[in-house]
N, C-alpha and C positions, 0 to 999 in steps of 0.2 A: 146596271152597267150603262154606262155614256160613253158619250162620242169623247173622245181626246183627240186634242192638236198636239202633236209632237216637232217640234221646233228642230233644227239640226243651224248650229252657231258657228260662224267664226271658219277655220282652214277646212271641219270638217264638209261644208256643202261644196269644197272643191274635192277633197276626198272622195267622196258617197254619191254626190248627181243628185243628191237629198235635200231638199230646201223644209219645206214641212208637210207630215203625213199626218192623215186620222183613222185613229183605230177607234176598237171599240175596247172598254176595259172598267175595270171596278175599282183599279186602284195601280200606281205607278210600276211596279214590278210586272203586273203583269199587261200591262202598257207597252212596256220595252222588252218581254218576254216575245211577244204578238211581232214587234217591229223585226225582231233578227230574227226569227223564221221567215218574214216574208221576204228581205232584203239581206241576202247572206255579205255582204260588204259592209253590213252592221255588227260581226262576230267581231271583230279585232276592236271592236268599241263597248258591248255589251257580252258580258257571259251569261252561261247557259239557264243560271239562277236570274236573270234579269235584270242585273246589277251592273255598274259603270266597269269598265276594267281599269286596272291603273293608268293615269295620264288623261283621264274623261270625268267631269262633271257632272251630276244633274241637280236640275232644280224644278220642283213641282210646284205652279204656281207661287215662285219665285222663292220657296223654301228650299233649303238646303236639302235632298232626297232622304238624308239619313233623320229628317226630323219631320216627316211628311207621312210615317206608316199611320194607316187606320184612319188618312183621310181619301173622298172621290175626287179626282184629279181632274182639270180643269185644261190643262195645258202646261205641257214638259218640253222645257228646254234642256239640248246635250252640246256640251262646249268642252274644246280639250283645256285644261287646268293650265295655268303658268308652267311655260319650258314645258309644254306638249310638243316638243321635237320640229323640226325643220318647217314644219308643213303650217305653223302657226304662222298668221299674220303676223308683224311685228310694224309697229310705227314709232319711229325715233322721231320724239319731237324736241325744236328747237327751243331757245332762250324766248324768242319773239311770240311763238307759242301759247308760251308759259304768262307770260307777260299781257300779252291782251287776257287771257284766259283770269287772267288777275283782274285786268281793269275791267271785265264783264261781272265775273263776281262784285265788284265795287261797285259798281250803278248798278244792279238789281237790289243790293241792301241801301241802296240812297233812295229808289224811288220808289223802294218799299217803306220807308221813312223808320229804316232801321239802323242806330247809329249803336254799335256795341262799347260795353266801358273796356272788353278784354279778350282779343283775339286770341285762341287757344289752338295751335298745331300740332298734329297728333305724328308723332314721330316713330318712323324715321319722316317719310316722304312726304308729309304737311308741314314740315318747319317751315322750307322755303315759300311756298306758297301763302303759308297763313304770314311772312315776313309782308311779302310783295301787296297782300290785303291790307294789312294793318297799314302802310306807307300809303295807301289809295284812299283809303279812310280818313287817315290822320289817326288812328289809335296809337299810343304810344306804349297800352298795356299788353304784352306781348308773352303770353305761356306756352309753357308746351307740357305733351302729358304722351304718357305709352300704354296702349291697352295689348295683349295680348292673347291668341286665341288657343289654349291646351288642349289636346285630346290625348287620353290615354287608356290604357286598360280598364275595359269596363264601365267608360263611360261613354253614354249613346250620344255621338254628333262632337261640335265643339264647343267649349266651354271659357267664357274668357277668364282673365283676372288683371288686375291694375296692376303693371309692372312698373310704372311714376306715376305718382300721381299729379294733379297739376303743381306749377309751381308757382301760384300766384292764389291769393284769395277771392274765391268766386261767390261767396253768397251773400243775396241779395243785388248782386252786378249781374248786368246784361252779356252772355257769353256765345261769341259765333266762334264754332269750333273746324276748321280747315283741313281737310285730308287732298291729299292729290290726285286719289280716284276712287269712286265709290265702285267696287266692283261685284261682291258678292252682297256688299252691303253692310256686311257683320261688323267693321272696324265700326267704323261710323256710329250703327248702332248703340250697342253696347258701350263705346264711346259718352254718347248721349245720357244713357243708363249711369256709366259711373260721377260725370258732372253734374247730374239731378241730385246725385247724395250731397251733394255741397251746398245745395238751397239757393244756387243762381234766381235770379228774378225775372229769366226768361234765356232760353237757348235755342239758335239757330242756327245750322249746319251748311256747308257750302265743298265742293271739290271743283277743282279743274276739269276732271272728267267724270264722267258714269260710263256705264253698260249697261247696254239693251235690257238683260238677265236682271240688273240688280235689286236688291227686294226692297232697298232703302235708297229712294232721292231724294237730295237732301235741298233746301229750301232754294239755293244759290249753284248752280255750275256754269260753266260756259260749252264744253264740248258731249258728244258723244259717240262712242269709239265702242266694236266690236273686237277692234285688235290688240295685242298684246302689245301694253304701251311702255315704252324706255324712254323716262325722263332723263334732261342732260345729267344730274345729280346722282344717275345709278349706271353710266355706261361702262364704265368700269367693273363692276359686278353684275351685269349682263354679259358682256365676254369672256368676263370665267367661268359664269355656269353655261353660256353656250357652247365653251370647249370641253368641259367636261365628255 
């Protein structure tokens, strides 16, 4: 049994008064079993199995909780999931935003003396971004690709699969691959994963933004953000699932 830091993310530390606790514990479950016994403000976030409740996160040393059984936990962070309700931060950022957060991406790959043959946007929310890179660059080879994350019955955690693949020939070219936020990490990843089957001669990753949480940061970003972020290019579909 070890000492755990338990992290508390995001709208929940205005919630709860909770910034981060240490218990003692063998393993995550019973980490967060320990935590909502001692802090009853923690039930509408944790059930009585020890488990996230719907609309709550966790990540065990920065693993996704559902893929972290059977290992001694290090430090747990709990964050409420996208459209966790009212109490979520939210930061709507601008064009101007976007746009430096581009030309920071572009001189970290120049004075890293990394010039790509083929910028690749992972779409939906890296097309624009990897646009604005490849123009800072001068790339003129410009892809995109769609990775996907399944869960279904029966199977433990999530699981991707290549829903496009790219649409440009990658192997043996140099490939920086652009998303707009690295936030749990997974797109990115697994991203990475499905361009290595194409025998690129080197790949390197870059976002606009991360999160604190993320298990993957990738080579290149310009910001980082705990709050739930609404690019100009989605505010339209942030307002309909806010109304919902």
């Amino acid at each position: 049994m070890a000492q755990v830091k338990v992290k508390l993310l995001g709208a929940l530390q205005g919630q709860t008064g909770l910034r981060e606790v240490i218990v003692e514990a063998s393993d995550w479950r019973e980490a967060l079993s320990k935590l909502r016994e001692s802090y009853p403000q923690l039930r509408e976030v944790i059930d009585e199995n020890g488990a996230p409740k719907p609309g709550y996160m966790v990540f065990v040393d920065g693993v996704d909780y559902r893929l972290a059984d059977g290992r001694e936990p290090r430090e747990i962070a709990i964050l409420p999931v996208i459209h966790g309700g009212e109490d979520v931060d939210v930061e709507k950022v601008g064009w101007e935003a976007i746009e430096e957060g581009a030309e920071v991406i572009a001189r970290k790959a120049r004075e890293d003396g990394f010039t790509p043959d083929v910028i690749l946007g992972i779409l939906r929310g890296g097309v624009i971004p990897a646009r604005l890179v490849a123009d800072r660059l001068g790339v003129s080879e410009l892809a995109v690709m769609e990775v996907k994350l399944y869960k279904g019955r029966g199977i433990r955690g999530e699981r991707p699969y290549l829903r496009q693949p790219p649409t440009l020939q990658l192997t043996q070219r140099k490939v920086l691959i652009v998303d707009d936020v690295s936030d749990t990490g997974l797109t990115l990843e697994l991203a990475v994963e499905a361009v290595n089957l194409f025998m690129p001669s080197e790949v390197r990753t870059a976002s606009i933004y991360i999160k604190p949480w993320t298990k993957f940061v990738p080579d290149y970003y310009a910001y980082t953000s705990d709050a739930w972020i609404v690019f100009p290019w989605e505010r339209g579909e942030f307002e309909r699932e806010s109304s919902k």
